[in-house]
py3Dmol code that shows the C-alpha trace and the ligand (Angstrom):
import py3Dmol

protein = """\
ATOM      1  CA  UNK A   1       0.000   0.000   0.000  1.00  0.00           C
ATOM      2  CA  UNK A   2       1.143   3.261  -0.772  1.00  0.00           C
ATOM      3  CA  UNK A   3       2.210   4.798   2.642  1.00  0.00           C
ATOM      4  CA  UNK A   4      -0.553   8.140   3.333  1.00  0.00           C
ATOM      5  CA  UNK A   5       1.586  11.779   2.660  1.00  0.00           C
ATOM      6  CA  UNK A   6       0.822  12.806   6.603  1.00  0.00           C
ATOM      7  CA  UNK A   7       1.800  16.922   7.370  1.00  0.00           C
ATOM      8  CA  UNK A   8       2.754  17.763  10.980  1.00  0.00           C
ATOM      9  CA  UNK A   9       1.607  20.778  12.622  1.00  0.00           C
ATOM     10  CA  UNK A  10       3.907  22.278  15.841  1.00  0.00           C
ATOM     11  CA  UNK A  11       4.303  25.094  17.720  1.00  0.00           C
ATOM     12  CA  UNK A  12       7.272  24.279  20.234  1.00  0.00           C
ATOM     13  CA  UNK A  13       9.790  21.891  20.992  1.00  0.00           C
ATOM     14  CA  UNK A  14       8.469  19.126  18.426  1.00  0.00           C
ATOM     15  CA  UNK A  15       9.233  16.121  20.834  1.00  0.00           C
ATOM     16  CA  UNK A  16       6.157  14.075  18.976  1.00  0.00           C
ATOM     17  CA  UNK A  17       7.270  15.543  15.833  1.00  0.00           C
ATOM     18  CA  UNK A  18      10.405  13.320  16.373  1.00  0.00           C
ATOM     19  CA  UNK A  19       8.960  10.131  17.362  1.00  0.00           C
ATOM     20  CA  UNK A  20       6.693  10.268  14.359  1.00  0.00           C
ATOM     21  CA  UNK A  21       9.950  11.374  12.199  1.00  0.00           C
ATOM     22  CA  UNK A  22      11.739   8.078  13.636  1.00  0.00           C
ATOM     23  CA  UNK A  23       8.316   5.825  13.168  1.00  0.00           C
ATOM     24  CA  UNK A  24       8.340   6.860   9.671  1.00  0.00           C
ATOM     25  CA  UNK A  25      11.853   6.460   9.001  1.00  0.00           C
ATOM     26  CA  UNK A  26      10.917   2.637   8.510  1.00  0.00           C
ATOM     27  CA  UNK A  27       9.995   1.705   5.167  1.00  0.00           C
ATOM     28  CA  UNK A  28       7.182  -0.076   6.064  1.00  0.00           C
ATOM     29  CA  UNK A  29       5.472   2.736   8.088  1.00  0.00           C
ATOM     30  CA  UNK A  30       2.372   3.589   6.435  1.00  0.00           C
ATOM     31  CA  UNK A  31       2.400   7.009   6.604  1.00  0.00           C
ATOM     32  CA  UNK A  32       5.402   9.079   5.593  1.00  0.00           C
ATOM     33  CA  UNK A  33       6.191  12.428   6.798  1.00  0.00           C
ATOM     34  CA  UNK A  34       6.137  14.967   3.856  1.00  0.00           C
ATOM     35  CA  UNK A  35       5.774  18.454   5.923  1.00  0.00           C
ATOM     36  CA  UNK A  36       6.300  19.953   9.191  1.00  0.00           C
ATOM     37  CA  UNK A  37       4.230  23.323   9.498  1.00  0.00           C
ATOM     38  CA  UNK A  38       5.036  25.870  12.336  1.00  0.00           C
ATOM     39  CA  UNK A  39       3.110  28.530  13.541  1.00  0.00           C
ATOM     40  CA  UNK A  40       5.958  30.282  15.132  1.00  0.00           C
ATOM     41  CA  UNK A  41       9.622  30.793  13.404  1.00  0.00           C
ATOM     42  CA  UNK A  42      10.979  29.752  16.722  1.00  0.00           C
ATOM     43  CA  UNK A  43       9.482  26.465  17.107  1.00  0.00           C
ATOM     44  CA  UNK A  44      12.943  24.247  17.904  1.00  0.00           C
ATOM     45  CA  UNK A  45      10.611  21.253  15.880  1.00  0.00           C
ATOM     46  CA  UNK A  46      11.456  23.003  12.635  1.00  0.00           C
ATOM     47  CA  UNK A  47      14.828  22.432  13.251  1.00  0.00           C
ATOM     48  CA  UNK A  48      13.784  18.659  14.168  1.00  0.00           C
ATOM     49  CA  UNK A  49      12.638  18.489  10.747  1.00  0.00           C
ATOM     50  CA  UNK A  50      15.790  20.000   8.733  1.00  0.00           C
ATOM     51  CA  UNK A  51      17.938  17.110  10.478  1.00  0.00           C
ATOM     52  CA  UNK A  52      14.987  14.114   9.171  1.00  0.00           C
ATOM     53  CA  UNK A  53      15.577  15.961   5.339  1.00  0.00           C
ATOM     54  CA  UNK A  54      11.787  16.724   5.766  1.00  0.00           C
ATOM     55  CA  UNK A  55      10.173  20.080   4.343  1.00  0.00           C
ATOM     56  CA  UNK A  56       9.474  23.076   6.523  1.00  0.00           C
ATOM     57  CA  UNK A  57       7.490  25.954   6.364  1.00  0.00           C
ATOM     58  CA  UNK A  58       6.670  28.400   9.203  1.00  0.00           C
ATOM     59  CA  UNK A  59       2.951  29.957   8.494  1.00  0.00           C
ATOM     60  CA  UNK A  60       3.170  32.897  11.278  1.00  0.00           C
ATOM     61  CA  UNK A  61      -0.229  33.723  12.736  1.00  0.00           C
ATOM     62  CA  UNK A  62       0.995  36.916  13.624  1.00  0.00           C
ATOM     63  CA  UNK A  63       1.578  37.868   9.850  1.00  0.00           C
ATOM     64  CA  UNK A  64      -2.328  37.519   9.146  1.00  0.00           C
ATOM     65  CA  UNK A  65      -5.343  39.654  10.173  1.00  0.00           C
ATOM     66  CA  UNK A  66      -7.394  36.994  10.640  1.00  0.00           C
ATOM     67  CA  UNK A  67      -7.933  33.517  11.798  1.00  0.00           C
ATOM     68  CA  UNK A  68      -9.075  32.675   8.168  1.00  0.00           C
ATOM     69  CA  UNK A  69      -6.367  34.415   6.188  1.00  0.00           C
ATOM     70  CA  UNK A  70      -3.742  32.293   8.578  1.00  0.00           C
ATOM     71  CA  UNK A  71      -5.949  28.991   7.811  1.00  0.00           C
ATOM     72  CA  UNK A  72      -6.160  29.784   3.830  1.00  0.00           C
ATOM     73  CA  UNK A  73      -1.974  30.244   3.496  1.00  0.00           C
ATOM     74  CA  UNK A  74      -1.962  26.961   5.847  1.00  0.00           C
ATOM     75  CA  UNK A  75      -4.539  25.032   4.198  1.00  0.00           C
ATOM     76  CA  UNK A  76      -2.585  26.220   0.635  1.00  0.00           C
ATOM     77  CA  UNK A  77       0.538  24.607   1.922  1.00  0.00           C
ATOM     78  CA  UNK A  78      -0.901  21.282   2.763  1.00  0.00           C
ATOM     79  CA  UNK A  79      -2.802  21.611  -0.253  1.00  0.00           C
ATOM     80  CA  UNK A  80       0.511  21.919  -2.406  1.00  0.00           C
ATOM     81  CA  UNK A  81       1.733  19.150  -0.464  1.00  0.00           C
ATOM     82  CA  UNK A  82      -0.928  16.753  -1.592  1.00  0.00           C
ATOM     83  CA  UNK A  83      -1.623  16.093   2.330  1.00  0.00           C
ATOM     84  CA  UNK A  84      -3.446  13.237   3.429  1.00  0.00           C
ATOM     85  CA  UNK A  85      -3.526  12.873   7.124  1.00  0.00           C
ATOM     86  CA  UNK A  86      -2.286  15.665   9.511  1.00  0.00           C
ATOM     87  CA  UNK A  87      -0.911  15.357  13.119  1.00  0.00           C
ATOM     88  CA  UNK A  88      -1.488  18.386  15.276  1.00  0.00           C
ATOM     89  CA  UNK A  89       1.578  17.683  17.782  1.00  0.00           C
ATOM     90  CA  UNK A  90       1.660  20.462  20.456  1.00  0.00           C
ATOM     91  CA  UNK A  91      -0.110  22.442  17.781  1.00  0.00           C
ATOM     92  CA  UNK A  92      -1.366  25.766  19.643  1.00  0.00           C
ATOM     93  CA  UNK A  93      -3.843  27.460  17.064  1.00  0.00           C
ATOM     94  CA  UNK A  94      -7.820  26.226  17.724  1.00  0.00           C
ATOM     95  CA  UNK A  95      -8.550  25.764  13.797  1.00  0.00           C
ATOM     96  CA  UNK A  96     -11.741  26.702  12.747  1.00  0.00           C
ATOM     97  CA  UNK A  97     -14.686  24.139  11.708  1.00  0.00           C
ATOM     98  CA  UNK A  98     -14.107  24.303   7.882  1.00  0.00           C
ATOM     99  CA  UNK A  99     -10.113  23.446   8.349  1.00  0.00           C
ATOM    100  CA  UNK A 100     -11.276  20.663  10.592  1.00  0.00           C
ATOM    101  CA  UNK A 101     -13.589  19.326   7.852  1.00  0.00           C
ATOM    102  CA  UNK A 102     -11.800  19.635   5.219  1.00  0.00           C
ATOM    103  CA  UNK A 103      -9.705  16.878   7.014  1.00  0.00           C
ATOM    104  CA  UNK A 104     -12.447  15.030   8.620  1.00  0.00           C
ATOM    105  CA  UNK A 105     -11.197  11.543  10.327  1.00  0.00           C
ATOM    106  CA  UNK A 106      -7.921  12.019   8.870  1.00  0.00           C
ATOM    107  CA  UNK A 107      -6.872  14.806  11.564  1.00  0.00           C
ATOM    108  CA  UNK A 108      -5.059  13.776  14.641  1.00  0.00           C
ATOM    109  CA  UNK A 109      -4.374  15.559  17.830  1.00  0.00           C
ATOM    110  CA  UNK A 110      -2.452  14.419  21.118  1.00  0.00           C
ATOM    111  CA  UNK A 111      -3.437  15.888  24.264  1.00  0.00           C
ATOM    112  CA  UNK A 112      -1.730  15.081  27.555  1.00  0.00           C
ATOM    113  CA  UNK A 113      -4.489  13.814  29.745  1.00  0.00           C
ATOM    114  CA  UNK A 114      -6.726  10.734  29.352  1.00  0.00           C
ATOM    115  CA  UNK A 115     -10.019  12.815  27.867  1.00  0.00           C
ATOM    116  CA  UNK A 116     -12.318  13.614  28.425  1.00  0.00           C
ATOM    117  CA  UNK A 117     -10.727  14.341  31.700  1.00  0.00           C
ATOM    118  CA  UNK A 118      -8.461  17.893  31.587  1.00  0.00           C
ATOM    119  CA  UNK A 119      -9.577  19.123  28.484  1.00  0.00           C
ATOM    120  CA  UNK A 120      -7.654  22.554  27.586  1.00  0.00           C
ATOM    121  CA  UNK A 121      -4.096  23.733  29.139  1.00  0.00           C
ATOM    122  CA  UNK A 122      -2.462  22.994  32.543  1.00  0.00           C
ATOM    123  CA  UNK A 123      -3.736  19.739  32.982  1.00  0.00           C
ATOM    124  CA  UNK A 124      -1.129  18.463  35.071  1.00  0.00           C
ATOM    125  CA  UNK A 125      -1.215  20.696  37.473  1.00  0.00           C
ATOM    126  CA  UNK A 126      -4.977  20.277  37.643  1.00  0.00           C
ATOM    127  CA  UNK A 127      -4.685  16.063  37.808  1.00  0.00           C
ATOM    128  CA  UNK A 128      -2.294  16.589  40.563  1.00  0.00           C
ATOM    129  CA  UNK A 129      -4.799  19.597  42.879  1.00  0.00           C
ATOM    130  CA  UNK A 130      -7.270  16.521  42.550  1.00  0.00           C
ATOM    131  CA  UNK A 131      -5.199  13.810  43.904  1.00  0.00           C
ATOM    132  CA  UNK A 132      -5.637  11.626  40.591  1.00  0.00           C
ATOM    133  CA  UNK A 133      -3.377   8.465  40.810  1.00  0.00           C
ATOM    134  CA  UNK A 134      -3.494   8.062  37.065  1.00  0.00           C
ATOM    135  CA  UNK A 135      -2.867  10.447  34.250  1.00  0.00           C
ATOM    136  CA  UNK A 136      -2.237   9.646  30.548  1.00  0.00           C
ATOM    137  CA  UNK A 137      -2.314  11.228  26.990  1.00  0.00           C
ATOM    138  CA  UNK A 138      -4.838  10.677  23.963  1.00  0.00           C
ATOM    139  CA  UNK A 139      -4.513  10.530  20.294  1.00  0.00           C
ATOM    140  CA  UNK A 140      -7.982  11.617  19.119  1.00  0.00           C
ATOM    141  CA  UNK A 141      -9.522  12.539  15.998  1.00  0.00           C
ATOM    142  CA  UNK A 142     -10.149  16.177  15.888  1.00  0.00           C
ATOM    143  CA  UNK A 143     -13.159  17.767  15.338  1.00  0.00           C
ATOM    144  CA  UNK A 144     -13.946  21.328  15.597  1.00  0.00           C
ATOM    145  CA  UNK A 145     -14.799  21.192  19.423  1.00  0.00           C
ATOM    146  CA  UNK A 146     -11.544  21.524  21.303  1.00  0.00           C
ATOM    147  CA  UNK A 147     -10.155  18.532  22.707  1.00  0.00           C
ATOM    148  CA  UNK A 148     -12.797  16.653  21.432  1.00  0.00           C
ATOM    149  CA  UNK A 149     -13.388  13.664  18.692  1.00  0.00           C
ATOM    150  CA  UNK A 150     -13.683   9.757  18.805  1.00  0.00           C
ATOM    151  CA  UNK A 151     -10.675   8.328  21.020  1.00  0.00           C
ATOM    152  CA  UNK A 152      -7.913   6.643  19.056  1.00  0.00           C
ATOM    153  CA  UNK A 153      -5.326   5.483  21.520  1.00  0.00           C
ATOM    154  CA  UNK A 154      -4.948   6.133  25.399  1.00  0.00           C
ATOM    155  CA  UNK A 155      -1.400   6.513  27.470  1.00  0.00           C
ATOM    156  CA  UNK A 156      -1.775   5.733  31.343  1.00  0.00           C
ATOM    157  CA  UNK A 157       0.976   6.502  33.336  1.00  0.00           C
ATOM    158  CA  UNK A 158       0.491   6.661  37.255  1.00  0.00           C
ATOM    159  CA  UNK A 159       0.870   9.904  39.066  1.00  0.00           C
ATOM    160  CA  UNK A 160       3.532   9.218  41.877  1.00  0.00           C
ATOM    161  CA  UNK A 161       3.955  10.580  45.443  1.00  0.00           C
ATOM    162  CA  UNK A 162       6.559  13.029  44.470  1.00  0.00           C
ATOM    163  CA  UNK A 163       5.611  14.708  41.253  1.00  0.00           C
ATOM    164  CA  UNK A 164       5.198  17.809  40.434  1.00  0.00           C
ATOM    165  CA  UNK A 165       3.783  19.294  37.001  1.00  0.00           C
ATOM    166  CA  UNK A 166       7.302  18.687  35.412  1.00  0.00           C
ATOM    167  CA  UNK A 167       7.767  15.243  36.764  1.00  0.00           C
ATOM    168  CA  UNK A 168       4.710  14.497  35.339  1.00  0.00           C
ATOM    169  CA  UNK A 169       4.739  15.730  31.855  1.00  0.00           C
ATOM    170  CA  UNK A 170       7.768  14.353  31.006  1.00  0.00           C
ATOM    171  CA  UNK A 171       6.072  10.767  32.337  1.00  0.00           C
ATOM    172  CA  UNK A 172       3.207  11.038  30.365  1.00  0.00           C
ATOM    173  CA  UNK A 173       5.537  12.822  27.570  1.00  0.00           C
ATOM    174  CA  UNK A 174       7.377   9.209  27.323  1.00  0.00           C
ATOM    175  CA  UNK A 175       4.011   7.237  26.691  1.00  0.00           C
ATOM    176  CA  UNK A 176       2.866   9.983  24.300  1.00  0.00           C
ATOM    177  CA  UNK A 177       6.219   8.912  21.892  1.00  0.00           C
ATOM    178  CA  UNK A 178       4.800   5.209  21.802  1.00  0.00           C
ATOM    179  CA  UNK A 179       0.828   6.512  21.272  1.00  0.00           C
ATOM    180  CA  UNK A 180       1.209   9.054  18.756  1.00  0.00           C
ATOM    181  CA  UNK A 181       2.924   6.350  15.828  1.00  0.00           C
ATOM    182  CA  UNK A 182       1.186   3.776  16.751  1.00  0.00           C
ATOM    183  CA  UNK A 183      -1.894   5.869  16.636  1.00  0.00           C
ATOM    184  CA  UNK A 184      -0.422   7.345  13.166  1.00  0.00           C
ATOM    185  CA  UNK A 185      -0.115   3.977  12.014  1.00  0.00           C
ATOM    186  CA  UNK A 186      -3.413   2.776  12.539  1.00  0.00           C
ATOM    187  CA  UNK A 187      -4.820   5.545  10.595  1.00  0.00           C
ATOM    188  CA  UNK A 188      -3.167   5.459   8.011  1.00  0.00           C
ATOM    189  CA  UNK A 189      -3.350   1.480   7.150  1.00  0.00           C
ATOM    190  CA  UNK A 190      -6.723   2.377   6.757  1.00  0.00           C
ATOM    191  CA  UNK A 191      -7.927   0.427   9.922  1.00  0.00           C
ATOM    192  CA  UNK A 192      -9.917   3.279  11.377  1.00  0.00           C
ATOM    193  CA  UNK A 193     -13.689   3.163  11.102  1.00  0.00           C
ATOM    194  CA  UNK A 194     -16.267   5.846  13.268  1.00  0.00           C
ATOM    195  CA  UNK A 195     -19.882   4.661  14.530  1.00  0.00           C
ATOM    196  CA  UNK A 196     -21.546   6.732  16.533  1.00  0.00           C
ATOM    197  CA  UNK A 197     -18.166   9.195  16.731  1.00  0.00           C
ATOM    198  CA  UNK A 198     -16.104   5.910  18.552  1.00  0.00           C
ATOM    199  CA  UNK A 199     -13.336   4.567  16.599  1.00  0.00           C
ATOM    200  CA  UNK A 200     -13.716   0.819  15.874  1.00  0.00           C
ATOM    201  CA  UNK A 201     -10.365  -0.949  14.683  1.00  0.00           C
ATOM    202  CA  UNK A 202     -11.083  -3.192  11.697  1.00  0.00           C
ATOM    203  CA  UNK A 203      -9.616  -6.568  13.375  1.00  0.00           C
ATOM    204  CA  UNK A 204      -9.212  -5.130  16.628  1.00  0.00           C
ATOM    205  CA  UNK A 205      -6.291  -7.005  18.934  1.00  0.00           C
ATOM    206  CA  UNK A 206      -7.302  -6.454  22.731  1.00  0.00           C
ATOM    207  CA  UNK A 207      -5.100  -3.964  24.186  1.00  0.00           C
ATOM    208  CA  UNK A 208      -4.203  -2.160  20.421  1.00  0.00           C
ATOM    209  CA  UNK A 209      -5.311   1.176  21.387  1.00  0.00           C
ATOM    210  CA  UNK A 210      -3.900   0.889  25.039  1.00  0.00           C
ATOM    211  CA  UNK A 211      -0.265   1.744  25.469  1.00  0.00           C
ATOM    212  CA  UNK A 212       0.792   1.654  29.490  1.00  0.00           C
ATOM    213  CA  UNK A 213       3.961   3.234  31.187  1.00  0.00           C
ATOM    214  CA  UNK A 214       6.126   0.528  32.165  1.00  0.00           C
ATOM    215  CA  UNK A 215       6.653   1.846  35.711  1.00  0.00           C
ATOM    216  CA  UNK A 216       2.803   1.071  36.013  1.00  0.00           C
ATOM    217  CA  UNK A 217       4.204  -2.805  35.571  1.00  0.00           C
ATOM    218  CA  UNK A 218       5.494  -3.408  39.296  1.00  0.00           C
ATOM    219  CA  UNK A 219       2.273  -1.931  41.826  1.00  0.00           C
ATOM    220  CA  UNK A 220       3.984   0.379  44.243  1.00  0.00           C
ATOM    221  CA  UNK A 221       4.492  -1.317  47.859  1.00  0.00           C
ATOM    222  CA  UNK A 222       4.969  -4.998  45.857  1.00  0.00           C
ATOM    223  CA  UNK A 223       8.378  -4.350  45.448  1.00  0.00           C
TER     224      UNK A 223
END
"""
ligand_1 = """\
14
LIG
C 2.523 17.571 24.395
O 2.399 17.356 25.774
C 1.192 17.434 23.712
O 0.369 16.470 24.297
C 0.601 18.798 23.893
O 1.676 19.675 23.725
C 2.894 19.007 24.061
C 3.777 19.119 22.863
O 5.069 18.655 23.112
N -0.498 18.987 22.966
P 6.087 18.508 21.916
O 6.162 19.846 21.194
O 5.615 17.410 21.019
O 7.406 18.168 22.571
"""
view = py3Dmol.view(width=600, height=400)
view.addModel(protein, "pdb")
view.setStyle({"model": 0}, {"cartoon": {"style": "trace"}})
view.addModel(ligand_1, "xyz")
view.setStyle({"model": 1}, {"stick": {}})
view.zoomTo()
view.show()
């Protein structure tokens, strides 16, 4: 099968970016990363993309009026690009419904909580005020509600005695690196179907859309 031209929209440091650059680095990946688009000329991800030899373009919401202008020179990129599928990874720009649309079920986000729990910014410093033992991130389809769409993959990483906000993203960061391909993946081998807006897997395997931090593997106080 002919692997699906995916596009990659960032705003910062581009750490998903990378793990889909390194996913799709194997041949057999079905989706192949043909364009990294930043809204901001100092997003360190466009430099992420330079080293992978994959195009870059900064589209600089601060160079357009509106939020349409900024969507038209974005969507005209992607266009150009013959995009497929596109990854919002850490993306910080709400798009507006006919953007979202126009890529209906082949737009991904990542968000780091498990949703519908902590939709919007600052969740982990909002998990951890209400004592959660368990955070996580989610690959969902987007639609033009934020942090909203049928669930794809879930993360789960326990929250620990001792964490604080940073602690904690950069746990749930690790288990986002595994969900975002693997979420990719499954999109684009064209195993995605929505009922109802919930993603059914054609030939589902139990635990496919699960991935779960290894230091959830030994229970605390078992040791
Ligand atoms: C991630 O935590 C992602 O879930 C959120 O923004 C962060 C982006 O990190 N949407 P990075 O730019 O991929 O390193």
């Amino acid at each position: 099968m002919a692997r699906r031209a995916t596009a990659v929209l960032i705003s910062g440091s581009g750490s998903n970016l990378q793990a889909l650059l390194e996913a799709a680095r194997d041949p057999d990946y079905p989706a192949a990363i043909r364009l990294v688009v930043a809204n901001r000329p100092d997003a360190f991800g466009l430099e992420r993309a330079r080293r992978a030899g994959v195009p870059a373009v900064v589209v600089d919401h601060r160079a357009f009026a509106t939020r349409e202008a900024f969507e038209a020179e974005l969507v005209g990129e992607l266009s150009t690009a013959e995009i497929e599928l596109v990854c919002l990874a850490g993306f910080l720009r709400v798009l507006t419904a006919p953007t979202v649309e126009r890529w209906r079920d082949r737009m991904l986000n990542i968000h780091p909580s498990l949703l519908p729990a902590y939709r919007g910014l600052r969740t982990h410093e909002r998990v951890l005020a209400d004592g959660a033992a368990v955070s996580g991130c989610t690959v969902h389809l987007v639609r033009p509600e934020l942090d909203a769409g049928p669930i794809l993959v879930q993360g789960v990483v326990p929250v620990l005695p001792d964490d604080d906000a940073e602690r904690l993203a950069r746990r749930v960061l690790e288990v986002e690196h595994r969900a975002y391909p693997r979420a990719l993946a499954l999109l684009a081998s064209g195993r995605v179907r929505v009922r109802d807006e919930r993603v059914m897997l054609v030939d589902e395997r139990p635990g496919e859309r699960l991935i779960v931090h290894p230091s959830l593997g030994t229970p605390v106080g078992a040791r």
